[in-house]
C-alpha positions in Angstrom: 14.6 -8.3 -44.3 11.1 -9.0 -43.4 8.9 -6.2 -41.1 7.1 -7.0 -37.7 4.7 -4.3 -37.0 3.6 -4.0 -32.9 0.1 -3.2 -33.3 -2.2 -1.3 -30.7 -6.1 -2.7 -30.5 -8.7 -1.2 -28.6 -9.0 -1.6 -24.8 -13.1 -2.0 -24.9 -14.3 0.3 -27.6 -13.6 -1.0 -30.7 -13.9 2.5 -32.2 -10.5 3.1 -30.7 -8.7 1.4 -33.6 -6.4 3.5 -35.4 -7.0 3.4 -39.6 -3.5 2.6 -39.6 -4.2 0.0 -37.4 -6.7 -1.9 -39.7 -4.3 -0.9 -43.1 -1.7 -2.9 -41.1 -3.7 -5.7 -40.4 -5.6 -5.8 -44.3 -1.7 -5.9 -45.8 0.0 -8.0 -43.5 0.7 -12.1 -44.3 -0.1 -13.2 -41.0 -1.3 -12.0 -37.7 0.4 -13.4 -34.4 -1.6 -12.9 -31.5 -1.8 -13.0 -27.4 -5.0 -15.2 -27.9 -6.5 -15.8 -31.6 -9.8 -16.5 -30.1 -10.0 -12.4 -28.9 -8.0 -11.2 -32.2 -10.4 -13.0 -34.0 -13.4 -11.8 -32.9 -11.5 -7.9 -33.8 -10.9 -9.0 -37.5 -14.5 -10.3 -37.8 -15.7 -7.1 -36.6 -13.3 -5.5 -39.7 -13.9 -7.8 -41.8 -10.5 -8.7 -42.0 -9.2 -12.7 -42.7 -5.7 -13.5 -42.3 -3.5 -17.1 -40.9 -3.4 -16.3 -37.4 -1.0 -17.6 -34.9 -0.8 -17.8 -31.5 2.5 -16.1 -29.1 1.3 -15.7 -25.4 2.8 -14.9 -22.5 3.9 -19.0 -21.5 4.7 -19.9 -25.2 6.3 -16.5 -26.4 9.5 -17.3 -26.7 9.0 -20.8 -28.5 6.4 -19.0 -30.3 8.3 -16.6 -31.1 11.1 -18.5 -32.9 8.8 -19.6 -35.1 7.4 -16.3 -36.2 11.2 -15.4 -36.9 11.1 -18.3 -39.0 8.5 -16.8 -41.3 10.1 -13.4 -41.2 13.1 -15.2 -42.7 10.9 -16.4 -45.2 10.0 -12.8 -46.2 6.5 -12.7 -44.5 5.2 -9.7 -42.8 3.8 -10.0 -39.4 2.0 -8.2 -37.3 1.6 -9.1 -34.0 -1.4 -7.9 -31.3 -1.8 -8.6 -27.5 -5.8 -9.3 -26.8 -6.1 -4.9 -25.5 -4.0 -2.4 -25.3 -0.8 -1.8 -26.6 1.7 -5.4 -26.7 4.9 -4.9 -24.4 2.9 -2.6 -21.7 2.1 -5.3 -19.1 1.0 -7.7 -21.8 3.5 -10.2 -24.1 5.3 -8.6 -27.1 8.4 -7.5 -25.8 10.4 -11.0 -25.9 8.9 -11.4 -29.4 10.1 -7.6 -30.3 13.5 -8.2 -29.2 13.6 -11.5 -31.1 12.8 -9.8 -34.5 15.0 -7.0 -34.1 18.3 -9.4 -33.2 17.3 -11.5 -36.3 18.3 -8.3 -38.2 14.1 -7.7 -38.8 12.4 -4.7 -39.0 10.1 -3.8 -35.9 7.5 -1.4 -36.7 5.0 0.4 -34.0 1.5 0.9 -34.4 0.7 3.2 -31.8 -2.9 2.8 -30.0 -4.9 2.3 -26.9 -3.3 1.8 -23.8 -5.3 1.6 -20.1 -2.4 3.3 -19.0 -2.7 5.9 -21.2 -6.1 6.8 -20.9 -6.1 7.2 -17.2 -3.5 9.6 -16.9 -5.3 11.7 -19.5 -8.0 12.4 -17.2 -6.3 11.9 -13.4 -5.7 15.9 -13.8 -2.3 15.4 -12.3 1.3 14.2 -13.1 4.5 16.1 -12.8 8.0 15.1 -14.5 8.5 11.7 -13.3 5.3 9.1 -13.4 5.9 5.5 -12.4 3.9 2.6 -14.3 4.4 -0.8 -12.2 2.0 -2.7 -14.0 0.2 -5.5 -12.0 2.3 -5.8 -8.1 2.8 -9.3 -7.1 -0.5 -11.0 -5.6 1.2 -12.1 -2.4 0.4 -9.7 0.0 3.9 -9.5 1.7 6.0 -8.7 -1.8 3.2 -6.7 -2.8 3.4 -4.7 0.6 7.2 -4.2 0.4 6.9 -3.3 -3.4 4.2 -0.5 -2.6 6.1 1.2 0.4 9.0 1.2 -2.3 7.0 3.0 -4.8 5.2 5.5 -2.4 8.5 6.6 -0.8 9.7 7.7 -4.1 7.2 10.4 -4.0 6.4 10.1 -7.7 2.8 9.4 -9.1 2.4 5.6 -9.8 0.0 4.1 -12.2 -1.0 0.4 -11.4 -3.0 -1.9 -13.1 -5.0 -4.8 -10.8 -7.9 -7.4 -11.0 -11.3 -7.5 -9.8 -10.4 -9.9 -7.1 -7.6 -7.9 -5.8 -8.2 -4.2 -5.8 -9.5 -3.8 -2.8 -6.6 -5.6 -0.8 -4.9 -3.4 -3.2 -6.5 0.2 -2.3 -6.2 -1.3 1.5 -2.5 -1.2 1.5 -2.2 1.9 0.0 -4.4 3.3 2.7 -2.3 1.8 5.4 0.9 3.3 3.9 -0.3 6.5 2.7 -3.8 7.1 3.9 -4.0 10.5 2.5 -2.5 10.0 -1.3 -5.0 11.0 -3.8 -6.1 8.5 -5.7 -8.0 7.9 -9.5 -9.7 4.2 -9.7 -10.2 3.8 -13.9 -12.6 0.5 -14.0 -13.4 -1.1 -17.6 -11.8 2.2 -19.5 -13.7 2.7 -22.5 -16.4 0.0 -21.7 -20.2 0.4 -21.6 -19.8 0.5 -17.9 -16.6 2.6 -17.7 -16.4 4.2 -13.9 -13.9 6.6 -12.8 -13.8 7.9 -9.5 -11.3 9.5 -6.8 -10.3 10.6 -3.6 -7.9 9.7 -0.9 -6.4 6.1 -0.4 -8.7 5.7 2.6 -12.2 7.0 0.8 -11.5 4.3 -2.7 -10.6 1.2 0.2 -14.0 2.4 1.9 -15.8 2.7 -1.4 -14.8 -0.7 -3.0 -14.3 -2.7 0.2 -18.3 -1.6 0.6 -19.0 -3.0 -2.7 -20.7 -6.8 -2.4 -19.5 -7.7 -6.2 -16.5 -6.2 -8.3 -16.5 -6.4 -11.8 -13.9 -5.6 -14.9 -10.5 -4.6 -15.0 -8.8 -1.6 -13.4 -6.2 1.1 -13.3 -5.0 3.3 -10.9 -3.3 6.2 -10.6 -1.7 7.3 -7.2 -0.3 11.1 -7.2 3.2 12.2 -6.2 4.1 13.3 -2.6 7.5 14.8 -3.0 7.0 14.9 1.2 7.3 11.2 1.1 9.8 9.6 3.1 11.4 6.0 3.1 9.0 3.4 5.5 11.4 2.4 9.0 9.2 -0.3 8.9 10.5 -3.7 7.5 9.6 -5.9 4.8 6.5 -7.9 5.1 6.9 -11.5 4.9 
């Protein structure tokens, strides 16, 4: 049967890309990708040409039966979200799954991850660390969700959008004013910023900001002191 290899790309710094990484993508038959526009502009930069085809998040699973389609024809594929590592809060999973229960081989190429990268430097962990990904961006699920998560007591890493984190680091604050908290903005960008505090010094700090760029992460340490909220679900 035919291989599918998972491949990590950079998260900004195109150094980040693993030789194994490009030796994947120079022996491969084709390249699916979250969006071939981004990939593209990655093998240009490596001077890499290959067919390209496309498997996002809304098509992946139609997508996706077409990619086992080649695999059945004895192509090898390897497959790259637009940052990061594929299946870590970006598409790849469904496709994954879909390979292996077609009796394929599915291979990972470990690289970058945002998630990654902040815990590396947040200086603080323990046993059990919670990734959530992106929260819901209705302000009553993502409310409920958080209180769930902070009474756990664990560290949490989320990931959130320019045009949310601050509503985000707000209802932190209100839950848990004094967690500690590591902001990871455009990780590995030209205008990478990471900063910390409590909950209620980041909400200060960004909701003082007049314009919020780039993409962020953020880790949120453990308070095995944490108890479950009496207070109910927001609507």
């Amino acid at each position: 049967m035919s291989v599918l290899y998972i491949v990590g790309t950079p998260i900004g710094n195109l150094g980040d890309i693993t030789f194994r990484a490009v030796e994947t993508f120079r022996n491969v038959d084709v390249i699916a990708a979250e969006d071939t526009r981004h990939t593209l502009q990655l093998l240009n930069h490596l001077e890499i040409k290959k067919p390209l085809v496309s498997c996002r998040s809304q098509n992946e699973k139609a997508a996706g039966e077409k990619i086992i389609r080649m695999l059945d024809e004895g192509k090898t594929i390897a497959y790259a979200s637009d940052a990061g590592t594929p299946g870590i809060s970006d598409p790849g999973a469904v496709l994954a799954g879909m390979a292996r229960a077609a009796g394929h081989t599915v291979i990972p190429i470990p690289g970058p991850s945002a998630f990654a990268s902040l815990v590396s430097v947040a200086g603080a962990g323990g046993k059990t660390l919670i990734f959530e990904g992106f929260l819901s961006p209705k302000p009553g699920r993502r409310r409920s969700r958080l209180r769930e998560l902070l009474a756990t007591g664990d560290a949490i890493v989320l990931y959130e959008s320019p045009f949310r984190i601050t509503k985000l680091l707000t209802d932190v604050a209100d839950i848990c004013s004094e967690r500690r908290v590591v902001v990871g903005r455009e990780l590995t960008k030209l205008h990478e910023e990471i900063i910390e505090g409590t909950a209620e010094e980041m909400r200060d700090e960004f909701a003082s900001r007049t314009k919020i760029l780039g993409e962020f992460a953020i880790f949120i340490s453990g308070d095995k002191n944490a108890q479950l909220s009496d207070e109910s679900s927001d609507n």
